[in-house]
N, C-alpha and C positions, 0 to 999 in steps of 0.2 A: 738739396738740388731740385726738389721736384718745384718748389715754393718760386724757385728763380726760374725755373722753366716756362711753370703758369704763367708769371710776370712776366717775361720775355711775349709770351703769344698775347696778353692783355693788351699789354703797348703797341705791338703788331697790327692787333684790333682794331686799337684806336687811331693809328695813323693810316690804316685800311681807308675804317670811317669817315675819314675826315679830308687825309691829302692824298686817297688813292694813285689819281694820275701823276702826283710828284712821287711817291712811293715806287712804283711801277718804271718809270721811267727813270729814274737813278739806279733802279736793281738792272734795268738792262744796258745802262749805261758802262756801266763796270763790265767791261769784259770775260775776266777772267776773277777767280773768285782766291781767295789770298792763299799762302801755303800754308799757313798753322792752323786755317780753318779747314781746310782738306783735310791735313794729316789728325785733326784731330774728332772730324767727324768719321774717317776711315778707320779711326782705332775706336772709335764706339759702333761701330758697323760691326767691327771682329769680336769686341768684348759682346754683344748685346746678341749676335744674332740675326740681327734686323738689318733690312736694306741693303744697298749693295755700295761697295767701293768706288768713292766717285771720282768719276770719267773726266768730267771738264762739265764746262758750260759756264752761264752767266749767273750772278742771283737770285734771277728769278727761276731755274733749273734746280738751282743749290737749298734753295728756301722750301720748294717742293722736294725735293728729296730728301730733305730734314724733318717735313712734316710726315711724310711716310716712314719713316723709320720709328717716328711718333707714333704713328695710328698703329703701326706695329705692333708697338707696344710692350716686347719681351722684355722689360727690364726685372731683374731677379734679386735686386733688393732696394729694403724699403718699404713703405705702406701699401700694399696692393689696392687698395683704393684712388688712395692720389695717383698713382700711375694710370690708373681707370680713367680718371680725372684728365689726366695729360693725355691720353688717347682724344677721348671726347672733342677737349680744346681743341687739338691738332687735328680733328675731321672737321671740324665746323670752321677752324680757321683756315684750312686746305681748299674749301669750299666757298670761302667768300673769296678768298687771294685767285684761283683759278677764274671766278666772275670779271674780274677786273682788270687781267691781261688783255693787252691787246698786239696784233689784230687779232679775231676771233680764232683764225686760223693756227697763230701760236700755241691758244690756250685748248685746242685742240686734240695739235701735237703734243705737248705737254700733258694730259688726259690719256693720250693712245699710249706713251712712256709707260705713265703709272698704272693702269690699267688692271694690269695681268694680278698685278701687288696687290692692290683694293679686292679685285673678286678673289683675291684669295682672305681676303682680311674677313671679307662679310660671308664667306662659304667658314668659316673658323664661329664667327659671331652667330649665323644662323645655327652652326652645329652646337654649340656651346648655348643657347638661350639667352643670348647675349640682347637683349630687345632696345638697348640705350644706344649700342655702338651700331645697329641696326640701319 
């Protein structure tokens, strides 16, 4: 799963890179975000630990709280490495998708959401010597 994970955020990347403003603007175009993708990132929320039980919003809500439950990162099996791995991806691709919302103002809001999560992720990484998730 981790292999499809990575892939999943690679392709992400690359239509970042390439047709951000078409990317961006289909995820807020969708409304509401479908039922099986809810119920089944809510049951990896409860299995993992990580993130919180999601509320509603659009894609571009839902993509951000997928990638936080990433940078999370508690998953408890499997290669602890690659899971490292999938954190990593999930910050730096957290980080470019946040760049490219607009108006500024959304990606803002969406930043002040996540916020609380993140200083808790890098108060975790600071205490841990964690200098890559850093």
């Amino acid at each position: 799963i981790v292999d499809k994970i990575l892939h999943v955020y690679t392709l992400l990347g690359s239509l970042l890179s390439t047709e951000h403003n078409l990317l961006i603007e289909a995820m807020q175009s969708h409304r509401e975000v479908s039922a099986p993708c809810i119920e089944h990132f809510n049951r990896s929320c409860i299995a993992t630990g990580t993130g919180s039980p999601w509320a509603g919003g659009d894609y571009v809500e839902f993509t951000c709280a997928v990638c936080l439950r990433d940078v999370q990162g508690t998953h408890a099996d499997g290669d602890i490495a690659k899971w490292e791995q999938v954190r990593v991806t999930a910050t730096n691709f957290l980080k470019r998708f946040l760049s490219h919302i607009h108006p500024p103002s959304r990606a803002k809001s969406i930043c002040c959401f996540l916020g609380e999560d993140i200083l808790d992720v890098l108060a975790k990484c600071v205490a841990d010597g964690n200098e890559v998730m850093q």
